[in-house]
TORGUBA-769252 format. One record per atom (N, C-alpha, C): residue in three letters; x, y, z. Coordinates in pm, whole numbers, plus 50000, padded with zeros to 5 digits. Atoms other than C-alpha are relative to their C-alpha. Layout:
alaXYZ;...
***
This chain:
unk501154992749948;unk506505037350075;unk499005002949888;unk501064998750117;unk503105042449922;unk499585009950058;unk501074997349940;unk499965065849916;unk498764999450026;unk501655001849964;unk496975047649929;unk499435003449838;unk500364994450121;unk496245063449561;unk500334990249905;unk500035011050046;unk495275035249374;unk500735004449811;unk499474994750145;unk497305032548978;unk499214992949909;unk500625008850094;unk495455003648823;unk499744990250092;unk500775013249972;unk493494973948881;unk500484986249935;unk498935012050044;unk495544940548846;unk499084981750006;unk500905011650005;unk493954905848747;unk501354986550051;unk499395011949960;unk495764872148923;unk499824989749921;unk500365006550086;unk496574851548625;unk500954984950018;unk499435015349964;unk498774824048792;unk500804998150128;unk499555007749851;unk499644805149147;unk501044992649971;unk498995009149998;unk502644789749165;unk500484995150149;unk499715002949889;unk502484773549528;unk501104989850038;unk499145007049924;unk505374760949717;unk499784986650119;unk500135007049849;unk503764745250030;unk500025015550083;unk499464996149908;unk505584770350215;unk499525015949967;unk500244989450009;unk505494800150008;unk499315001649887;unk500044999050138;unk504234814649634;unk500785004649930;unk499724993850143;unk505174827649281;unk498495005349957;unk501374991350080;unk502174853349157;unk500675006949895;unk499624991050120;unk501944864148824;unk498975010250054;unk501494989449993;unk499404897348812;unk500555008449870;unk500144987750156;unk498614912848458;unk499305010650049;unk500354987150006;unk498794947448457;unk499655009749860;unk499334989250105;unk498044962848118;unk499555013850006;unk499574977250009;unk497415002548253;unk500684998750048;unk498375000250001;unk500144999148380;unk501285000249991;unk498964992650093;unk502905016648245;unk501354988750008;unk499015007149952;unk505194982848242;unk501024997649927;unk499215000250137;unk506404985047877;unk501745004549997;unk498284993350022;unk510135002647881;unk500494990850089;unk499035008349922;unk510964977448186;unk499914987849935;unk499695011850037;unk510114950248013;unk500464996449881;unk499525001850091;unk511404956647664;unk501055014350008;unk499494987149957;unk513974986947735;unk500645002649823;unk499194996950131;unk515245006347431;unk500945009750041;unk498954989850015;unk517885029147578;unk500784992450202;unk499925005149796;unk519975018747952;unk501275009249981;unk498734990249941;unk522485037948125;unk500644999450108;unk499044999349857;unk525265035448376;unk499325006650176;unk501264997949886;unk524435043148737;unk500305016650032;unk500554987050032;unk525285082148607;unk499235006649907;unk500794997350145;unk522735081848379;unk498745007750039;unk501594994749966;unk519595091548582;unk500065001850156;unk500444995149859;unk518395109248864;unk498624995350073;unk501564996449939;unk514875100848897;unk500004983450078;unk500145003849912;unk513375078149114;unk498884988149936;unk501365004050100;unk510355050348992;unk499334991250145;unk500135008749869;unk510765023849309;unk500204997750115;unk500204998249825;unk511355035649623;unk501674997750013;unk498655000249974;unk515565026249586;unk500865006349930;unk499034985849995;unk518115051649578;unk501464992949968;unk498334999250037;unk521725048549416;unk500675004950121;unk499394985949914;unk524145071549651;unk499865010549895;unk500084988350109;unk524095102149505;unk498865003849943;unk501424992750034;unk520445102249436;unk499744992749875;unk500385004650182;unk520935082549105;unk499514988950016;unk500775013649951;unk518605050249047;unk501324988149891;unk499105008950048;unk521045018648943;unk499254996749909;unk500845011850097;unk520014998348614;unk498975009649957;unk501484998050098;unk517425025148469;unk500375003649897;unk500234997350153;unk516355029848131;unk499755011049970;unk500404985350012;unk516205067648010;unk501315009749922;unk499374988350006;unk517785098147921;unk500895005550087;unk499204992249928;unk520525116748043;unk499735006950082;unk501124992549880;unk519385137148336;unk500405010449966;unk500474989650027;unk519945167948165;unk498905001949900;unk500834997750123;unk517855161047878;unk498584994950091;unk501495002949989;unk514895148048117;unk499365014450067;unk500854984849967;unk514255186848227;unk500135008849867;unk500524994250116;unk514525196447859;unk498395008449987;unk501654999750004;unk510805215347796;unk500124997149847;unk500155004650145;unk509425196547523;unk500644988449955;unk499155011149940;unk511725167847564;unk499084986249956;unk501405014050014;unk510015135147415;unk500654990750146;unk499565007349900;unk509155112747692;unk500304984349950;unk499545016050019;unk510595081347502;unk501484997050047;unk499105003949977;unk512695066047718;unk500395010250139;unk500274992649809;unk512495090748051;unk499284989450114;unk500565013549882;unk510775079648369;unk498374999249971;unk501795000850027;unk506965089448202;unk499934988449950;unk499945013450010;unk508075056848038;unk500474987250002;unk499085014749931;unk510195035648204;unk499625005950204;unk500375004049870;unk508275031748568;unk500284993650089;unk500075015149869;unk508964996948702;unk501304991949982;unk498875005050042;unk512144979048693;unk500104984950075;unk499685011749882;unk513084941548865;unk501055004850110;unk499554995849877;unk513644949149219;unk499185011450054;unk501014988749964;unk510964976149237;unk498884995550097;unk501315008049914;unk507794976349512;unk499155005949949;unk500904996650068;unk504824973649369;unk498874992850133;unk501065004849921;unk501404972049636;unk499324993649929;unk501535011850079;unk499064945749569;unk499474995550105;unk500995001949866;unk496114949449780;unk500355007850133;unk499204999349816;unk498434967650043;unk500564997550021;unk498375007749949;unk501054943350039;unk501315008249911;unk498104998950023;unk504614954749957;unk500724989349921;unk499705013950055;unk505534929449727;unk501435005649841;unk498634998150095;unk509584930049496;unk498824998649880;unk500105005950176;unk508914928349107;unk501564991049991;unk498905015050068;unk510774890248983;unk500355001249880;unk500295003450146;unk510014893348658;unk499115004249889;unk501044995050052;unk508104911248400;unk499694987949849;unk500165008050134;unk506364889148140;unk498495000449962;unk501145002849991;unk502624888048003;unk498735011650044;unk500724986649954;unk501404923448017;unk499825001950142;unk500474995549832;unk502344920248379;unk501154995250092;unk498355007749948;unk504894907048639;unk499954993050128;unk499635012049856;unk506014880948897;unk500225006250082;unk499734995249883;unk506264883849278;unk499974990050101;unk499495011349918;unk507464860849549;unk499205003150086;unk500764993849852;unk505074860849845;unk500444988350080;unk499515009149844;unk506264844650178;unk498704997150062;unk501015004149899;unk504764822350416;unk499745008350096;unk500664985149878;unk504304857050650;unk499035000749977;unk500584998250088;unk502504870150383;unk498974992049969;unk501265006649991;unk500354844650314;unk499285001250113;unk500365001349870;unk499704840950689;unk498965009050053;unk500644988749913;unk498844873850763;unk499695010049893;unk500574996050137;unk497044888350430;unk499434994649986;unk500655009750096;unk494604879650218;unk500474996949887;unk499105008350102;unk496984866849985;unk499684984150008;unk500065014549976;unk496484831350163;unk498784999849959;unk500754997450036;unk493124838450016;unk499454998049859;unk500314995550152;unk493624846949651;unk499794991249904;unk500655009050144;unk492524828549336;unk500205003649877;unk499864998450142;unk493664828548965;unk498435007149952;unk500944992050049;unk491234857148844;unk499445012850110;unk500474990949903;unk490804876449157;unk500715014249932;unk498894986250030;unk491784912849119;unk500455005150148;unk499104990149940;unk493924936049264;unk500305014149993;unk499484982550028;unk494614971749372;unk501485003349955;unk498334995450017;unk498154983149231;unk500325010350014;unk499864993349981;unk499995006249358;unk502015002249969;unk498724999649987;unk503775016649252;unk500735008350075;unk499534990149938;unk506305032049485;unk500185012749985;unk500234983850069;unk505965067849536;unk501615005849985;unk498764995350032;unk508835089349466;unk500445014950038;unk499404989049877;unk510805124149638;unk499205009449943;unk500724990650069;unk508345143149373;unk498364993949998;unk500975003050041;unk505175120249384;unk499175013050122;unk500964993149921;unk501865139349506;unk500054991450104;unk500505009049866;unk500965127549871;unk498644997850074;unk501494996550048;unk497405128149755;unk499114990450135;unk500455003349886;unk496465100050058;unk500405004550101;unk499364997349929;unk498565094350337;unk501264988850002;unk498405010649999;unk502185074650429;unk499604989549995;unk500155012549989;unk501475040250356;unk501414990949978;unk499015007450050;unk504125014750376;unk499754987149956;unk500205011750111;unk502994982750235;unk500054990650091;unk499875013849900;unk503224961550590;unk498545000650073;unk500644999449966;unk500134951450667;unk499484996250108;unk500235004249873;unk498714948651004;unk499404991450051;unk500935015749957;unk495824923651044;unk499055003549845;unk501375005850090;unk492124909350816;unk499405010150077;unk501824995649961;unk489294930950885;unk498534992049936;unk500965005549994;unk485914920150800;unk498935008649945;unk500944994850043;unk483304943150599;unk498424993050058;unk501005004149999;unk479884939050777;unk498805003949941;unk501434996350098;unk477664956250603;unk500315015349906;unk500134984850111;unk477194987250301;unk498734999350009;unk501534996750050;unk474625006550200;unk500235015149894;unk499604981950063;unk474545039649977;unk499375007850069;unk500324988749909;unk474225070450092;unk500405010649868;unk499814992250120;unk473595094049788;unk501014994049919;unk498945003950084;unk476095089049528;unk501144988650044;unk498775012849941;unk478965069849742;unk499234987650082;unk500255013049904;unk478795040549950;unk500374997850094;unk499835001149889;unk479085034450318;unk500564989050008;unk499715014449914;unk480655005050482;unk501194999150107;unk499555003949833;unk481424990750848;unk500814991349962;unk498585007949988;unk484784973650892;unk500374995650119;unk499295006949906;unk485604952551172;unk501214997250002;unk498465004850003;unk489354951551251;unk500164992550079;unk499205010449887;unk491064925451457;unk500415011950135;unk500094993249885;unk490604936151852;unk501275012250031;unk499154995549998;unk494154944051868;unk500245012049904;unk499644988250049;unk494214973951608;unk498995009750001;unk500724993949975;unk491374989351739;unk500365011950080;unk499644991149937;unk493315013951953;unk501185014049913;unk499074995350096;unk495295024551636;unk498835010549930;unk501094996050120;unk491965035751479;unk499085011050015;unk500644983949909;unk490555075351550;unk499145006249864;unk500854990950085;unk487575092051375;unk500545010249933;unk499254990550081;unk488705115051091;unk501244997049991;unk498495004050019;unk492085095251093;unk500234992149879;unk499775006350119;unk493495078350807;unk500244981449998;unk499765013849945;unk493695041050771;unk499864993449816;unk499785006950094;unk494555018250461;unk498804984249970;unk500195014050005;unk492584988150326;unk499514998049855;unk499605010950172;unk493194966150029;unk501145011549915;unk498764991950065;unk495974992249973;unk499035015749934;unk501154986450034;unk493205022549948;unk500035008150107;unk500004992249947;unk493895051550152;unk498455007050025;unk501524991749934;unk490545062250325;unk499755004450132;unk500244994649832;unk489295084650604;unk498874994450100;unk501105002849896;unk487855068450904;unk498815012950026;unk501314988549938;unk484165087050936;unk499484996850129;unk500765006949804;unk483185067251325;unk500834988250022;unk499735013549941;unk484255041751520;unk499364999550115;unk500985001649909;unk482485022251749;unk500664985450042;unk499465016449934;unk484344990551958;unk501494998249894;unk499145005950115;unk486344969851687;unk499885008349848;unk500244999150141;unk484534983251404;unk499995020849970;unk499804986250037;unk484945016551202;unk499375005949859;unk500424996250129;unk483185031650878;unk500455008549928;unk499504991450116;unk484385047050569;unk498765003849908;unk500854994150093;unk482655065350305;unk500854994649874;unk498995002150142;unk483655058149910;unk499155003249905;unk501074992450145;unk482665081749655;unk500224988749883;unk499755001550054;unk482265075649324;unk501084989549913;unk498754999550060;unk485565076549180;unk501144988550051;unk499305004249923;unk487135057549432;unk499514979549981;unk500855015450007;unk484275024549399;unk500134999649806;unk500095006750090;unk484925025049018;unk501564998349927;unk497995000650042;unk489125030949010;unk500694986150092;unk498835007149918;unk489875003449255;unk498824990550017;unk500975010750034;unk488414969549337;unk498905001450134;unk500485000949876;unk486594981949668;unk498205001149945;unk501574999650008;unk483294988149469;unk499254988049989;unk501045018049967;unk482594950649441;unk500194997150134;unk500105008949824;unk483044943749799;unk498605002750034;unk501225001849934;unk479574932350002;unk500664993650132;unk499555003349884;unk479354922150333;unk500514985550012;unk499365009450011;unk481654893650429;unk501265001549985;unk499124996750103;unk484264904950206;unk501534996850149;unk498564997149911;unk488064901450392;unk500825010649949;unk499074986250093;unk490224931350343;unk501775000450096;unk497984993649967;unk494224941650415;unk499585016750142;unk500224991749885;unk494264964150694;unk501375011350052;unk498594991549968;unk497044993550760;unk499735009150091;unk500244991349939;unk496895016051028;unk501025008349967;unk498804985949993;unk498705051351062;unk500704994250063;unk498684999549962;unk501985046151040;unk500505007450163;unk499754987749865;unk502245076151330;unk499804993150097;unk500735004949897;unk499805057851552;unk501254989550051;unk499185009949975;unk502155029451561;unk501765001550052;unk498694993049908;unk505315049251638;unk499675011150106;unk501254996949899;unk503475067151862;unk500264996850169;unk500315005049860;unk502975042052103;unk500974993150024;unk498715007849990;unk506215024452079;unk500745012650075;unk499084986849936;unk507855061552194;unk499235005850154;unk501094991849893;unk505325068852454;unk500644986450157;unk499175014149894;unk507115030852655;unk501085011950020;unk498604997449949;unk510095048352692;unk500874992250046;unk498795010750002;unk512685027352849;unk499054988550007;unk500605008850017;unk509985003052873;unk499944989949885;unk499565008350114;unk510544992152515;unk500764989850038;unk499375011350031;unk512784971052599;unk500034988350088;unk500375011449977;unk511444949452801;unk499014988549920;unk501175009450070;unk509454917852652;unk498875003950031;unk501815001150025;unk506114920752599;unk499285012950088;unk500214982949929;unk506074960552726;unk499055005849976;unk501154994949958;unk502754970052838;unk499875013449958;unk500234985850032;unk501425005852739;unk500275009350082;unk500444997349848;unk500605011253085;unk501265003950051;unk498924993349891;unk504365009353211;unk500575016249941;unk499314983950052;unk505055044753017;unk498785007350037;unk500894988849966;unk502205058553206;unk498565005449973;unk501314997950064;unk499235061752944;unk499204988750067;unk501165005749948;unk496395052653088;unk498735005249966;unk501144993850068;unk492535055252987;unk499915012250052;unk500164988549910;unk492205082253259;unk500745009649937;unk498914991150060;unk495455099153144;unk499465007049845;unk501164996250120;unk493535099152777;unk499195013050028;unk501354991849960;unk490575114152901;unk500395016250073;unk499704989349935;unk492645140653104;unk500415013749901;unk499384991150106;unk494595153852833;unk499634997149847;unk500524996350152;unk492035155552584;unk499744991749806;unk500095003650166;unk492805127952334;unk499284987749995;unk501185006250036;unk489805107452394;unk498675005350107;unk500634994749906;unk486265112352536;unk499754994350098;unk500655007149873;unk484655103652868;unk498944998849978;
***
């Protein structure tokens, strides 16, 4: 699980195509990748408590990390050589790129390998990407990270389509066309993911929906070069999407289970308030 809260900006420094599937390198150097890829201290799987990649030991302890004893990492004053301030990323960790959910293979090259599937290609703009493109990075959050966006998990839903920006004082506006189908996922003042950037829907209108992006946001992540055209990663609320799978009721389990047979209907909407007429 992610939150949309971008860590660094990642450059695509080599394709390794299958046919079927890839091999991506992506150099990261803010990227705190140093202790996983040259470790100076390791410890049994009672060595550490903390957390860096989203997978859990039993017992709460992470397998294979590099660090300190877990009493000495609540020491105050405690150097962080060799804790989790500097050992982050390990092989087998998820690291977002762009939004996607993607293992760490391999760290080498101020940066690290990642297997992407023919899904993945398919249904991303991964099938897209180009030696030099960048990337948003994002590393798994953890039982203490802030939850500074919102729940993102790293499976992305469809391409949207940026049709147009413009500024608007300091930030920058821009209309997003999603694919028809996740248009019912998508509610003014609701949260919604793209290129792995947690932002609040400000309108929607049909397919398409607009965000705002201060500052901070157009010069930490790669969304400030986008113009119209642009293709983007697309995530809806998690919620939305369990949601409407619970709202079927036994209907789930039929094939291809209509909305309709659990009852919601536009009318029904409109009755109880959670859209307008």
């Amino acid at each position: 699980m992610f939150t949309g809260i971008i860590q660094a900006i990642g450059n695509i420094t080599a394709i390794e195509s299958s046919g079927s599937d890839a091999r991506v390198h992506i150099a990261a150097d803010t990227l705190d990748l140093t202790q996983a890829a040259a470790p100076a201290h390791s410890c049994d799987a009672q060595g550490c408590t903390s957390v860096a990649g989203g997978r859990m030991h039993p017992q709460g302890v992470r397998r294979g990390c590099k660090g300190l004893k877990p009493q000495q990492h609540t020491q105050p004053g405690a150097p962080t050589h060799g804790t989790w301030a500097s050992c982050p990323a390990q092989v087998g960790d998820s690291i977002a790129v762009n939004g996607v959910c993607l293992t760490v293979t391999s760290f080498a090259d101020h940066g690290f390998w990642v297997d992407v599937s023919g899904e993945t290609l398919a249904r991303t703009t991964f099938g897209e990407i180009n030696v030099g493109s960048k990337v948003n990075l994002e590393q798994a959050l953890t039982p203490t990270t802030r939850l500074g966006g919102h729940l993102v998990s790293g499976h992305v839903d469809g391409i949207g389509t940026v049709t147009s920006c413009w500024e608007q004082g300091r930030s920058v506006r821009f209309v997003i066309q999603a694919p028809p189908p996740l248009a019912r996922y998508i509610a003014e003042k609701g949260s919604i993911c793209v290129d792995g950037v947690s932002l609040t829907v400000n309108g929607v209108s049909g397919v398409s929906f607009d965000v705002n992006l201060v500052p901070h946001t157009l010069q930490e992540t790669t969304l400030g070069a986008f113009a119209a055209g642009q293709r983007v990663n697309l995530e809806v609320d998690i919620l939305a999407r369990y949601l409407e799978r619970l709202l079927l009721g036994e209907g789930a389990a039929q094939p291809q289970a209509p909305l309709q047979s659990a009852g919601i209907t536009q009318a029904f909407l409109v009755e109880h308030g959670f859209i307008k007429s």
